[in-house]
C-alpha positions in Angstrom: 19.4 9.7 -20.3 16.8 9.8 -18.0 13.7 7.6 -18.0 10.4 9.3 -18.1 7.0 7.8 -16.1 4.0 7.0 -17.7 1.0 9.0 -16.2 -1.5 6.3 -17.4 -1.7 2.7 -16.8 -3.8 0.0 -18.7 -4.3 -2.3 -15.2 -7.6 -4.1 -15.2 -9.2 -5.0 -11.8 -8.0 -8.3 -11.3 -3.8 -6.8 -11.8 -4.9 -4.1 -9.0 -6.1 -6.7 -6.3 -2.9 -8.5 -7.0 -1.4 -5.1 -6.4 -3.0 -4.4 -3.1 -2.4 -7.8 -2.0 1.0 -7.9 -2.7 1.5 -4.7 -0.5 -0.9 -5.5 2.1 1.5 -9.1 2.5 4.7 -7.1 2.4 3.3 -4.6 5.7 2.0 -7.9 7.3 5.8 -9.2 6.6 7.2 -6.4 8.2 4.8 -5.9 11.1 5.7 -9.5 12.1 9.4 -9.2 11.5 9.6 -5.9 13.8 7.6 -8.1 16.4 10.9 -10.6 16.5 13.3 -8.0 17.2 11.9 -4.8 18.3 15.4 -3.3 19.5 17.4 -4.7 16.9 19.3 -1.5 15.8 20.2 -1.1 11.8 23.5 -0.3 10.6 23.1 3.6 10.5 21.7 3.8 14.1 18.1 3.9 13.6 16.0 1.8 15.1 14.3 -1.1 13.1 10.9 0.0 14.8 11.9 3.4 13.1 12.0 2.1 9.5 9.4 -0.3 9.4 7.0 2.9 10.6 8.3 4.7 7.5 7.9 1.7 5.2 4.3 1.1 6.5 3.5 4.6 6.1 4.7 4.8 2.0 2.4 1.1 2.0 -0.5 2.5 3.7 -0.1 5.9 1.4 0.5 4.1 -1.9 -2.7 1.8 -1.0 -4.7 4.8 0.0 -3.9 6.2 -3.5 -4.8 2.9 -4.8 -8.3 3.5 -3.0 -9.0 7.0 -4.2 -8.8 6.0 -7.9 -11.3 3.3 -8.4 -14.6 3.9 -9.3 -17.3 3.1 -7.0 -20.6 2.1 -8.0 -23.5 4.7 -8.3 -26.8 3.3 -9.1 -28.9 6.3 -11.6 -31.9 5.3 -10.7 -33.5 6.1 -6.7 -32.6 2.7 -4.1 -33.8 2.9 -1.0 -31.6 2.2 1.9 -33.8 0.5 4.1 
């Protein structure tokens, strides 16, 4: 049997700056752990420089995602932006 995804989530705002927190510390993490061994090769030949570019750019895509949903403000009534 194969598990099905939800296509709505009940996160509030303080859960979503955990989330983007959490994701922004795990790119930090791996940013400074490719700057302690930038030619350390990984068991299937590819270069640890190659898969912490792919991790950071599902990261950088999830928290762009994360971006686009929230709702900005709006104000309905005329502010100048003086």
């Amino acid at each position: 049997m194969t598990a099905k995804y939800q296509t709505q989530f009940d996160i509030d705002r303080d859960e979503m700056e955990i989330i983007e927190q959490a994701l922004r510390d795990h790119a930090r993490n791996l940013y400074l752990k490719s700057l302690d061994d930038p030619a350390n090769p990984t068991s299937n030949g590819a270069s640890a420089n190659e898969e912490v570019n792919t991790r950071m750019n599902e990261i950088n895509s999830v928290l762009g995602k994360l971006h686009n949903q929230k709702i900005w403000y709006n104000p309905k009534e005329f502010v100048p932006g003086g």
